[in-house]
C-alpha positions as CSV (number, residue, x, y, z in Angstrom):
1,X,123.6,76.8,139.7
2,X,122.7,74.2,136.6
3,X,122.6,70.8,136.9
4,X,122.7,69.5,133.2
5,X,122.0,66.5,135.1
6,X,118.7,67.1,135.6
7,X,115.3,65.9,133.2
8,X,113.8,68.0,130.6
9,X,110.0,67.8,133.1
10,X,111.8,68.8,136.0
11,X,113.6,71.9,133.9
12,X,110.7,72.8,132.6
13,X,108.6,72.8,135.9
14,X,111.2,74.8,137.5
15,X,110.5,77.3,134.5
16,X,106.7,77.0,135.0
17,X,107.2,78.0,138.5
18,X,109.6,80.9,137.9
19,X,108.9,84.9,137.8
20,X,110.1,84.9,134.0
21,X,107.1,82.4,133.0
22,X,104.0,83.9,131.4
23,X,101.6,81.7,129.9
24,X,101.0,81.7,126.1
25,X,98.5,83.9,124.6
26,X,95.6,82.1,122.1
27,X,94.1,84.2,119.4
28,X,90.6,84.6,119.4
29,X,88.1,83.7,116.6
30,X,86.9,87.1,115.1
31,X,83.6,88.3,116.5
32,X,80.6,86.8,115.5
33,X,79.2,90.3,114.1
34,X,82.3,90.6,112.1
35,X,82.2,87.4,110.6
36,X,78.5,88.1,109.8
37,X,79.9,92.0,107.9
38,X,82.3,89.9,106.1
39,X,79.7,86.6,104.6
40,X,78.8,89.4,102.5
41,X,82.1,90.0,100.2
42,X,82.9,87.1,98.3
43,X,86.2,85.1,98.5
44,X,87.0,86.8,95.0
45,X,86.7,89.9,95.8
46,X,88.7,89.8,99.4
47,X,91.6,88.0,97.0
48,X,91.1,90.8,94.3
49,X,91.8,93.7,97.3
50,X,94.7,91.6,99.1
51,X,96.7,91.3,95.2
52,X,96.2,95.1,94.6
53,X,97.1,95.9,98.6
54,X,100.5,93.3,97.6
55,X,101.3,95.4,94.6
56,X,100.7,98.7,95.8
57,X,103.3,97.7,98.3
58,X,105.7,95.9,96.2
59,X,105.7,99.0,94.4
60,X,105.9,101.5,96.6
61,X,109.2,99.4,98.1
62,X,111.9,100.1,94.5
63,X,115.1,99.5,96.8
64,X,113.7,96.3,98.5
65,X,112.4,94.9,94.4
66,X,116.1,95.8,92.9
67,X,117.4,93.9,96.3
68,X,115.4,90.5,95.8
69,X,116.2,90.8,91.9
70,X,120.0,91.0,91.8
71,X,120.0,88.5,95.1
72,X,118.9,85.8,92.5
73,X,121.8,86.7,89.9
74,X,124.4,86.7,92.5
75,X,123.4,84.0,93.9
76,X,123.2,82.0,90.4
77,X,127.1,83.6,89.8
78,X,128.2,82.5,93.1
79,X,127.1,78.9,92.3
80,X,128.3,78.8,89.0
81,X,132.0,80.0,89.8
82,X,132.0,76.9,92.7
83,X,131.6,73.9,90.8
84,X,131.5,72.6,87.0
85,X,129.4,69.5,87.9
86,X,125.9,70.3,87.1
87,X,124.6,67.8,89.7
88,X,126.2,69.8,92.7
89,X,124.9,73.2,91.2
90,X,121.9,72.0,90.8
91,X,121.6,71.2,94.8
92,X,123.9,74.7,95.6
93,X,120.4,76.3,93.6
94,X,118.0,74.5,94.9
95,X,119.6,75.2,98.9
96,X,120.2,78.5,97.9
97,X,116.2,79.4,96.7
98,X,115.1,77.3,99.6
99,X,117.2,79.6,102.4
100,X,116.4,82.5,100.5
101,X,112.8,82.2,100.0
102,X,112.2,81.2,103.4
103,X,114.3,84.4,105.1
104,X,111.8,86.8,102.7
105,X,108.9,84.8,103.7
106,X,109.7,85.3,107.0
107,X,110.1,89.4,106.6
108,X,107.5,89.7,104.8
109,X,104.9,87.6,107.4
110,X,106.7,89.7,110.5
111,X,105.9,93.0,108.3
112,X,102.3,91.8,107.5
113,X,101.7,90.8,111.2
114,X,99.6,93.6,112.7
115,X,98.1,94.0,109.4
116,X,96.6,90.3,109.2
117,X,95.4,90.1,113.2
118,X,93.2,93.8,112.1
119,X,92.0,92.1,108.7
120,X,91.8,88.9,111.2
121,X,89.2,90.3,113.7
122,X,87.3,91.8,110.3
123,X,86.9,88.4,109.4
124,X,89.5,87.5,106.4
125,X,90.0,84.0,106.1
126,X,93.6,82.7,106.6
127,X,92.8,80.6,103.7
128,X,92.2,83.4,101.4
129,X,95.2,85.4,103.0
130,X,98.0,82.5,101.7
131,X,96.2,82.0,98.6
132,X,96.7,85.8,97.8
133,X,100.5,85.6,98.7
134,X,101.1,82.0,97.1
135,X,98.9,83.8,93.7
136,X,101.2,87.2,93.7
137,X,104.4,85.2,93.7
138,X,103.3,82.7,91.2
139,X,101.3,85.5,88.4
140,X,103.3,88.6,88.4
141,X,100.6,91.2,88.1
142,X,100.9,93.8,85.7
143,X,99.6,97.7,86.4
């Protein structure tokens, strides 16, 4: 039976003490022979192969490129046909790419999952991983 009268510590030991509780997994550091493999390739170069790996994909994906496109027309007609006041569709725009770029970020890190904890244990850097992403959105590449 709940008692919503109860506090959050004595929930969550309750919880802590049930069958359904598992405790949290960490992710390990890469091996250290792997991060000794990897000291060899340059930062460049693991950027260069993560941009062409992000276009190969983008391209290989037409439907989900044509989907992303015309979301940001429709979008931009939707917000146009609410208001006249440039202020409020300024803020509808800026809501609207937030939510939106956020929901394909998501996708596209649940996607790219099992792919980063492999490239993980090889010893890419998650600081060259996001760099690559935040360096394809912002400089379209051209083949």
């Amino acid at each position: 039976m709940l008692d919503s009268k109860l506090p959050a510590p004595e929930w969550e030991s309750r919880f802590r003490g049930s069958k359904f509780y598992s405790p949290p997994k960490k992710l390990n550091p890469p091996p250290a022979e792997a991060r000794a493999k990897s000291k060899g390739v340059s930062a460049f170069t693991k950027l260069q192969v993560l941009l062409q790996r992000q276009a190969s994909i983008l391209g290989s994906d037409w439907l989900n490129v044509a989907f992303l496109l015309s979301q940001a027309f429709i979008i931009a007609a939707l917000v146009a046909w609410v208001s006249d006041d440039l202020g409020f569709r300024m803020f509808l725009g800026i809501i609207a790419a937030m939510w939106f770029g956020c929901s394909n970020g998501a996708q596209q890190i649940v996607a790219e999952l099992p792919i980063f904890k492999r490239e993980r244990i090889c010893g890419l850097g998650v600081n060259t991983y996001i760099f690559s992403k935040l360096a394809f959105q912002m400089f379209p590449l051209v083949d």
